[in-house]
C-alpha positions as CSV (number, residue, x, y, z in Angstrom):
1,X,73.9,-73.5,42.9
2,X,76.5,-76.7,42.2
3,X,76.9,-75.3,38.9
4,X,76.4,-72.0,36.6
5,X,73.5,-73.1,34.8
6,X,72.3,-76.0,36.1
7,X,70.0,-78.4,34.3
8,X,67.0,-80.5,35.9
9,X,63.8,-82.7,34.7
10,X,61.1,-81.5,37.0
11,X,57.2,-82.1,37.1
12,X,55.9,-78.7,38.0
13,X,53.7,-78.7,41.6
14,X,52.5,-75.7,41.7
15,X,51.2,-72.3,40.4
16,X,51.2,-68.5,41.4
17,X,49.4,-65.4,39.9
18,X,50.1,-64.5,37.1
19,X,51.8,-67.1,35.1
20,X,54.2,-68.7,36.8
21,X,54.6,-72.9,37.8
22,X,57.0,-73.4,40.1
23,X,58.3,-77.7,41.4
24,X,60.5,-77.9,44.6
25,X,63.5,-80.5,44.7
26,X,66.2,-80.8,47.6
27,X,64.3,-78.0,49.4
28,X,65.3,-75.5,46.4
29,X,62.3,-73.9,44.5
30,X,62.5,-73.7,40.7
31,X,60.2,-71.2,38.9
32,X,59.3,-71.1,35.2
33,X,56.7,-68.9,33.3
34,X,54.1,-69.9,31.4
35,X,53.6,-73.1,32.0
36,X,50.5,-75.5,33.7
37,X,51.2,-77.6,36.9
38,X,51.7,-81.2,36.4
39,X,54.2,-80.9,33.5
40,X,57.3,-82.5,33.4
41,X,59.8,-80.3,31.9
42,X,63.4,-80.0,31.5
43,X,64.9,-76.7,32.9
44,X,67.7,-75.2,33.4
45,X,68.3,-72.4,35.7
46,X,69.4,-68.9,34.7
47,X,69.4,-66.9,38.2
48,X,68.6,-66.6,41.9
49,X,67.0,-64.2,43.8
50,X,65.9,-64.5,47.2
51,X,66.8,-68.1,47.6
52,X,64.1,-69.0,44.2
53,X,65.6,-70.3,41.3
54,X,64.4,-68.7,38.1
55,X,64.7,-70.7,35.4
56,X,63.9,-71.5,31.2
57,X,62.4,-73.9,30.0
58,X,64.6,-76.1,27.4
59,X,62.2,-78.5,26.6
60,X,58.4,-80.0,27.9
61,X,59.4,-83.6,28.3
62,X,55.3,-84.6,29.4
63,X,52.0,-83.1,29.3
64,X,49.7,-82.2,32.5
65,X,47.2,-84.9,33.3
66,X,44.7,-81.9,33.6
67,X,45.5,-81.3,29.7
68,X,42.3,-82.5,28.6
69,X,41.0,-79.8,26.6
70,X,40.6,-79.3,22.6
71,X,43.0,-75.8,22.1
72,X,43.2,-73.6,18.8
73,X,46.0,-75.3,16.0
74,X,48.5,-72.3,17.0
75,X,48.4,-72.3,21.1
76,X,52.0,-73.7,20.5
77,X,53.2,-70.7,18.5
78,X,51.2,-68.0,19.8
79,X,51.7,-68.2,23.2
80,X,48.7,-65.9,23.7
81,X,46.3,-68.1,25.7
82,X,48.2,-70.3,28.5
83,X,45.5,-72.6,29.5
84,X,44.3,-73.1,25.9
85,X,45.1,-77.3,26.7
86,X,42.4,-77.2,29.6
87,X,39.0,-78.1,30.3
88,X,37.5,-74.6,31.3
89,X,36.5,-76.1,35.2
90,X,40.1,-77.0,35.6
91,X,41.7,-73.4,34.4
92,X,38.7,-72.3,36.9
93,X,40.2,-73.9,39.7
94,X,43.5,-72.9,38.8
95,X,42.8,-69.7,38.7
96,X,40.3,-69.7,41.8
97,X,42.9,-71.2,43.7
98,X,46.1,-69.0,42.7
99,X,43.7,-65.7,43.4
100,X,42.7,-66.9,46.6
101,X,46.0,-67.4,48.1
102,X,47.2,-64.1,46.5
103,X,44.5,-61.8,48.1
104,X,44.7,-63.8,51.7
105,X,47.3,-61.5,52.0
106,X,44.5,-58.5,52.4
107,X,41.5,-60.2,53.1
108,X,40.7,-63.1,55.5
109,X,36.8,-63.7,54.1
110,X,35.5,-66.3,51.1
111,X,36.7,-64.5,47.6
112,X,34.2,-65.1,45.1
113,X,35.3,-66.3,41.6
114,X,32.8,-65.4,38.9
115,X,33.6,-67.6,35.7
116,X,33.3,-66.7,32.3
117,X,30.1,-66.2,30.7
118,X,31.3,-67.2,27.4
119,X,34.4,-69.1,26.7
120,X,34.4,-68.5,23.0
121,X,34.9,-65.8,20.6
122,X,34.5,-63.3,23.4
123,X,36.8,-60.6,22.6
124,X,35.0,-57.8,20.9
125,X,39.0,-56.0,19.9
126,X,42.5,-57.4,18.2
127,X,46.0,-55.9,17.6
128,X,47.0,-58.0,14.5
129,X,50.7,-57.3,13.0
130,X,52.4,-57.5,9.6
131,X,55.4,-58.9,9.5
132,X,56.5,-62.5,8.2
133,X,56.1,-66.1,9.5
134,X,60.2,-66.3,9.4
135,X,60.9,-67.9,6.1
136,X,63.8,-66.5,4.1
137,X,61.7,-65.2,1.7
138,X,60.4,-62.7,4.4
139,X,56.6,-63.7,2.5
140,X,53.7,-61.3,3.7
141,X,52.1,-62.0,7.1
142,X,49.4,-61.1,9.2
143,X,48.7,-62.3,12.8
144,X,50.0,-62.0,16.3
145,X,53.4,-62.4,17.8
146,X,55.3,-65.7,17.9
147,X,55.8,-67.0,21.1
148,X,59.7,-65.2,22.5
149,X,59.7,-64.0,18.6
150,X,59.9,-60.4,18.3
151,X,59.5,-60.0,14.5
152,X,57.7,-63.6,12.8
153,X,53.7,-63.4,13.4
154,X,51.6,-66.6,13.2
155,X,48.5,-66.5,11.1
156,X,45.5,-67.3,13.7
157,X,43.1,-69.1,11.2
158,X,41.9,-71.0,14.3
159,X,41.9,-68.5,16.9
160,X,39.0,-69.5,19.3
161,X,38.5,-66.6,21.6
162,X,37.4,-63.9,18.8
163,X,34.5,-64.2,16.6
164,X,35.0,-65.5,12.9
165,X,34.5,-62.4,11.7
166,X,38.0,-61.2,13.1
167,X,39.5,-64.1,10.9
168,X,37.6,-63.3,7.7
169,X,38.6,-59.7,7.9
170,X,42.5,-60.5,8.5
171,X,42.7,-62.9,6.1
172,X,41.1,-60.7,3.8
173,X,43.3,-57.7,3.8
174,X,46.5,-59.9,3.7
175,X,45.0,-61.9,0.5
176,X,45.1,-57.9,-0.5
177,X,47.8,-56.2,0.5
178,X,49.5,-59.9,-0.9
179,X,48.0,-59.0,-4.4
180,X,49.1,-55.6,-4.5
181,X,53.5,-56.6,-3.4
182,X,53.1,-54.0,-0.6
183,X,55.9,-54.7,1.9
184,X,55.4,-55.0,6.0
185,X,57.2,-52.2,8.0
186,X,60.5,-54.2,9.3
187,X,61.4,-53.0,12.8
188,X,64.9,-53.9,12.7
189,X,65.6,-52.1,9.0
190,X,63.2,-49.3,9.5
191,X,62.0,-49.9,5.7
192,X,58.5,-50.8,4.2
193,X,54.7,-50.0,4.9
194,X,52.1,-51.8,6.8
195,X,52.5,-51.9,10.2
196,X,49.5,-53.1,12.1
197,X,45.4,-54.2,11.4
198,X,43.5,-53.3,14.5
199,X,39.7,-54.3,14.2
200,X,37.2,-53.3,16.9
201,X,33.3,-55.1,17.3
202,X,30.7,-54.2,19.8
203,X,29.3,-57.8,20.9
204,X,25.8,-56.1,21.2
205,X,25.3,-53.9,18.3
206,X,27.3,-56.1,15.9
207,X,28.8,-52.9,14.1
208,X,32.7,-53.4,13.4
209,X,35.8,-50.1,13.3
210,X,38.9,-51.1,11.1
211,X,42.0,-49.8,11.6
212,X,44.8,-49.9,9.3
213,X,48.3,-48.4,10.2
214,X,50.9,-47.8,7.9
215,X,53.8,-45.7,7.2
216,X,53.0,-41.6,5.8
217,X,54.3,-42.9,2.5
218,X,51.0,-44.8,2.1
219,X,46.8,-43.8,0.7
220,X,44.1,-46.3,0.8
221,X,42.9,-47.2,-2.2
222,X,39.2,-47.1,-3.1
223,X,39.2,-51.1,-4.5
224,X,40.1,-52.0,-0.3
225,X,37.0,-50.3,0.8
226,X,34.9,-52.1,-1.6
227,X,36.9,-55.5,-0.8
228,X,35.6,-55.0,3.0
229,X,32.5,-53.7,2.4
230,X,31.5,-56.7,-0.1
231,X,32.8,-59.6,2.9
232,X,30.1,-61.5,3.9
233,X,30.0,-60.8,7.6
234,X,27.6,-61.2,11.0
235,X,28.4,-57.9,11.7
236,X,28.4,-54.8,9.7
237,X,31.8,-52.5,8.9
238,X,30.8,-49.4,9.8
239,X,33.7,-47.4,10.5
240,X,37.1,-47.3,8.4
241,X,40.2,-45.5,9.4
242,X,43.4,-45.4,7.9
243,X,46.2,-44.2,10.4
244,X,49.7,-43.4,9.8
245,X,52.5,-43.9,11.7
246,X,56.5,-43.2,10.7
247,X,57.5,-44.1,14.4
248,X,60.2,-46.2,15.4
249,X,58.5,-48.4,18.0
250,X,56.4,-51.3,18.0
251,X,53.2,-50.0,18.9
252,X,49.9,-48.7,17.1
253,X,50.2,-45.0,17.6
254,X,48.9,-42.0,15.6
255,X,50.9,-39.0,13.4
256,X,48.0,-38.8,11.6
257,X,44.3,-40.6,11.7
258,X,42.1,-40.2,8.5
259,X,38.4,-41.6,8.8
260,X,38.5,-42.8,5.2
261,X,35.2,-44.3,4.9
262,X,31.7,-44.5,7.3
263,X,31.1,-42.9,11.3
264,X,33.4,-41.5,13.5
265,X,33.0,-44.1,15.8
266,X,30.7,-47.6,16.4
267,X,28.1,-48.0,19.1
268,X,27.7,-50.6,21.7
269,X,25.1,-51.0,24.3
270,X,25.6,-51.4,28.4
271,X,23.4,-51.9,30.6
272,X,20.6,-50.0,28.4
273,X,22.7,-47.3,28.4
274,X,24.5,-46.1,24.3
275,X,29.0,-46.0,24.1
276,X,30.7,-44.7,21.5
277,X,33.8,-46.8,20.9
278,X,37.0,-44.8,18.4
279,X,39.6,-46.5,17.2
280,X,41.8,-45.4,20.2
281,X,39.3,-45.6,22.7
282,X,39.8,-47.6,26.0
283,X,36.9,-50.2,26.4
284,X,37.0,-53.6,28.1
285,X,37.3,-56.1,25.7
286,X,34.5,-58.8,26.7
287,X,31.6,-57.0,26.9
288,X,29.1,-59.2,28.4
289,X,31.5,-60.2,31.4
290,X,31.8,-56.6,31.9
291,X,28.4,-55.5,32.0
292,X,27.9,-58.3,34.6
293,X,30.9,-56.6,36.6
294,X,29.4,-53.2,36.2
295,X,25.6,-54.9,37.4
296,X,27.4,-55.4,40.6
297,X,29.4,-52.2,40.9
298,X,25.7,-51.1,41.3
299,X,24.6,-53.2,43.2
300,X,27.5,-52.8,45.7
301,X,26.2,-49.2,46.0
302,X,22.4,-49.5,45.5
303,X,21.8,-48.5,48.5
304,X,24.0,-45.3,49.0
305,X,22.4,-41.9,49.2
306,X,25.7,-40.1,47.7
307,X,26.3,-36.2,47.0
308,X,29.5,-36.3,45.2
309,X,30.7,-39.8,43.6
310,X,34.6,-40.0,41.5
311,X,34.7,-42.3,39.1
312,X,38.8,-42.2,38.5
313,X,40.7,-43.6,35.4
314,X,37.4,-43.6,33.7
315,X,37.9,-44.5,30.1
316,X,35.4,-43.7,27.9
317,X,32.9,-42.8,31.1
318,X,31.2,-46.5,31.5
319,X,31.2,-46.4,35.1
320,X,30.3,-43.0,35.6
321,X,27.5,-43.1,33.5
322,X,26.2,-46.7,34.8
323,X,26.5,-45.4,38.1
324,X,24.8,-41.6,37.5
325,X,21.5,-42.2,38.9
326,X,23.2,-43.0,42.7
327,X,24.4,-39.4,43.0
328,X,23.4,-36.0,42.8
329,X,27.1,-35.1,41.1
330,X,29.6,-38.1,39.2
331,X,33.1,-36.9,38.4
332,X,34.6,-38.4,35.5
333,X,38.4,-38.3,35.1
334,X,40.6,-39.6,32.4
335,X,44.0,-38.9,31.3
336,X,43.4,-39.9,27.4
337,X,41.7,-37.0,25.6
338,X,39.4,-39.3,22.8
339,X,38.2,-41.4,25.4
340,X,37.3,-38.1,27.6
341,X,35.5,-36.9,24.7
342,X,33.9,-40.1,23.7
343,X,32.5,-39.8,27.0
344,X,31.3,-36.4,27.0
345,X,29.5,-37.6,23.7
346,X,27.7,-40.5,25.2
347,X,26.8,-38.4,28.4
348,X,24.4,-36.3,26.0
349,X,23.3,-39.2,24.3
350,X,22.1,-40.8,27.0
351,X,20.4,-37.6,28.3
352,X,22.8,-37.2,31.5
353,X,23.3,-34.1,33.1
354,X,25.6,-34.7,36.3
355,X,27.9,-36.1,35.3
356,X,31.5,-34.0,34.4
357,X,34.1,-35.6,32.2
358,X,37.6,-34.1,33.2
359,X,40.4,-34.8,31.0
360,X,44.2,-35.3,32.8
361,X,45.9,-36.9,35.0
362,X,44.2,-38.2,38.2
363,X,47.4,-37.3,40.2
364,X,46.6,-33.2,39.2
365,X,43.4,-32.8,38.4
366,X,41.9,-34.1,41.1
367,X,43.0,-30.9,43.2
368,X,40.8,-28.7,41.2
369,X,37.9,-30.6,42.5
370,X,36.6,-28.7,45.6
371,X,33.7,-30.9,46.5
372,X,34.8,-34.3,48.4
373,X,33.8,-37.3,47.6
374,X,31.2,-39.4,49.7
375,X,32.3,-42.8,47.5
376,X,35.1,-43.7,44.9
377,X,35.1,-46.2,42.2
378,X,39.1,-46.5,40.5
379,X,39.7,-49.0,37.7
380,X,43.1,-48.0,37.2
381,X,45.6,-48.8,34.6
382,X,48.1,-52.4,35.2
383,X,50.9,-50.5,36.9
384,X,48.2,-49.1,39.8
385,X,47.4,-46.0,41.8
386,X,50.7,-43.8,41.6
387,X,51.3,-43.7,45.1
388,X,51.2,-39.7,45.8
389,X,47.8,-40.2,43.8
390,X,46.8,-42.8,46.3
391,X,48.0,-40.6,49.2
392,X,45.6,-38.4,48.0
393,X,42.7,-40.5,47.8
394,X,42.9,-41.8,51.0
395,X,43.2,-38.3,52.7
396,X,39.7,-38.1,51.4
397,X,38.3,-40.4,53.9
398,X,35.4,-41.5,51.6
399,X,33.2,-44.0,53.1
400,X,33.0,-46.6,51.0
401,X,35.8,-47.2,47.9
402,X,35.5,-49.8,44.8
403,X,38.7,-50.8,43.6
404,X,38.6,-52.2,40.3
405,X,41.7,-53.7,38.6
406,X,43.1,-55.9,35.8
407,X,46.1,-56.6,37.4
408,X,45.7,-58.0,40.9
409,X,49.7,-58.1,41.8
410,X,49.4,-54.5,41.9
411,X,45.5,-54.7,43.4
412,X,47.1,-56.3,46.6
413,X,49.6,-53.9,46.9
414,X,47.2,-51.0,46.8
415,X,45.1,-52.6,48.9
416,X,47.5,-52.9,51.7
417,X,48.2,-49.0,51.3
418,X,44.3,-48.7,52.2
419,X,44.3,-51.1,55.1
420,X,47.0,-49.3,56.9
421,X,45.6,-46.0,56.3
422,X,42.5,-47.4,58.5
423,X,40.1,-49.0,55.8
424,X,38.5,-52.5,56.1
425,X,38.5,-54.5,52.6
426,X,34.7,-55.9,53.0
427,X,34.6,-58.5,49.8
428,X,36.4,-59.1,47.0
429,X,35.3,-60.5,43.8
430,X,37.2,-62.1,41.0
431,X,35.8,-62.1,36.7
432,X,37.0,-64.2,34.7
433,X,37.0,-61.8,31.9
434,X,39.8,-63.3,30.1
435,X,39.4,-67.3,29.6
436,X,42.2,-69.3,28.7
437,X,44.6,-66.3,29.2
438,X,46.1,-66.0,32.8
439,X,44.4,-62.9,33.2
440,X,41.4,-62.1,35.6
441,X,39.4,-59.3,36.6
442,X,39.5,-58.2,40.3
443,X,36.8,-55.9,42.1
444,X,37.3,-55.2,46.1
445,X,35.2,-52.8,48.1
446,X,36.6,-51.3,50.9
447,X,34.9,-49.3,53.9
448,X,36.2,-46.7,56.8
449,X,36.6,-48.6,59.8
């Protein structure tokens, strides 16, 4: 590098899974995050590894010429949704294309690429925080996290991949907590009370779970049930919980969870099958793209004649249950207790019998299981397998394998664990569960040679 930080006007070239654009100039390759190829931006480098040059972004001096598209008024601010400024068949193609190249590392075959079903309003959960928009008068906010801001929140009024009923809600309860003076939790003074708004709907049933998380010093008040019972809404509130949290860390976490108003939990509806969804439970967030991914799942194994299947990092039991009429036993393992029981709940009220919900860690519990498995289906969390865990489920020699994952960095990775221990990776698919993010579902099967 000529100089400390050097500073450059580059037209990005190129892209690579997950998020990052990278532009070559005097044979030296300069990398950025979060940005489209085809913009011409003004970087300046901040270190080097392995001959790359990693670098910030000072300023976006043009847009892409594939910037076509008609993005929310806060894609700027938010930073939530990076191809927001696209036509949906050119963030397609983007992604097809970076995914592609990424799993050619494991598999030498056609990947498929399954777009989005819906493009819109398609997430059926958000994480909304309190904080303030970064005036001095530190006024009263509600939204998501500013872009590289770690306390100011931007208000999505225009957020286009959740249904309006998300904004109605959120701006309701800040036009409430507004009227009463209650103060947001500050995470640098450690003073004040709200902390977070979490609201949950099934995309099928239409019912909605509110989540409100404040500090222990706090009681909902009777007047903010009525206020979000009386909204005029598609859906229906059915569920209201009030948790409380005193921790120090930025995250929506539990000391103590009161149901103050309606059922324990909302239903949705898979594949004719009946979920029960808490207000901590793990369940995909775009329900129709997942019910199309779980349709295939079965498919994939429609024609099995299986004895004992695992269904591994199981969440609230979807797979398990989807997949209970292709074997005569379905292990269900999960590490988080509500969604084990959530599962166990929906297992007797869809009238299934073999499947067995156990609660821990897949890395122990699968020991106590004496009966091996004929197939596996894992849908693990980002970071992967651990890799005595996937040690272990190799050493089963199970015929066939479905690996499912939201992160496919760590999918290839895995992947190439199974390949050397002897299985053949036989397709790999790719949902778009996740439009205009740079995220993507991933789904390879994998067979003994």
């Amino acid at each position: 590098m000529r100089n400390k930080r050097e500073e450059l006007d580059l037209i990005m070239q190129e892209q690579e899974y997950p998020n990052l654009a990278f532009a070559f100039y005097e044979d030296k390759k300069y990398v950025v995050k979060n940005e489209i190829k085809g913009r011409k931006l003004r970087i300046r480098t901040k270190r080097k590894k392995n001959g790359v040059y990693y670098c910030d972004v000072i300023k976006r001096l043009e847009d892409s010429p594939l910037e076509n598209g008609s993005p929310c008024a806060h894609y700027k601010d938010c930073g939530g949704c990076l191809y927001q400024t696209l036509l949906y068949e050119d963030e397609t193609k983007i992604k097809k294309d970076m995914l592609a190249k990424l799993y050619s590392e494991v598999f030498d075959g056609e990947m498929i690429f399954h777009p989005s079903l819906e493009i819109d309003g398609y997430r059926n959960k958000m994480e909304y925080t309190f904080s303030d928009r970064g005036d001095e008068w530190r006024t009263l906010s509600l939204g998501l996290h500013k872009k590289k801001r770690f306390y100011e929140v931007v208000e999505t009024d225009d957020c286009n991949i959740v249904h309006n009923d998300f904004t109605k809600l959120r701006v309701a309860v800040l036009e409430y907590f507004k009227s009463k003076g209650i103060t947001y939790y500050h995470k640098k003074l450690h003073e004040g009370t709200l902390r977070h708004l979490v609201i949950r709907k099934a995309y099928f049933t239409k019912e909605i779970l509110i989540n409100l998380v404040t500090t222990s010093d706090y009681e909902v008040q009777d007047d903010f049930v009525k206020m979000l019972l009386e909204l005029n809404l598609d859906g229906e509130v059915k569920s209201i919980y009030h948790t409380k949290n005193d921790g120090v860390s930025d995250v929506v976490q539990a000391d103590e969870l009161i149901l103050v108003y309606g059922k324990e939990d909302i239903d949705e509806e898979l594949l004719g099958l009946k979920f029960k969804i808490g207000p901590f439970s793990f369940f995909q967030t775009n329900s129709r793209a997942v019910e199309r991914m779980y349709s295939r799942i079965q498919e994939l194994l429609a024609e099995e004649s299986m004895d004992v299947l695992f269904d591994l990092y199981s969440g609230t039991g979807t797979i398990a249950q989807i997949l209970a009429k292709k074997a005569k036993k379905v292990y269900s393992i999960e590490i988080v207790e509500e969604a084990s029981k959530k599962a166990r709940l929906t297992c007797k009220l869809n009238a299934i019998a073999n499947v067995e919900v156990i609660n821990g860690d897949v890395l122990k519990v699968i020991d106590e299981v004496e009966e091996r498995p004929d197939a596996i289906v894992i849908d693990p969390p980002r970071e992967g397998v651990h890799p005595k865990a996937l040690k272990k489920l190799i050493d089963y020699k199970a015929e066939k394998i479905i690996y499912v994952s939201c992160n496919p960095k760590t999918h290839v990775n895995d992947l190439k664990e199974f390949i050397e221990a002897g299985y053949k990776i036989k397709l790999v698919e790719v949902f778009d569960n996740f439009p205009k993010t740079s995220h993507a579902e991933a789904l390879a099967l994998l067979a003994r040679e």
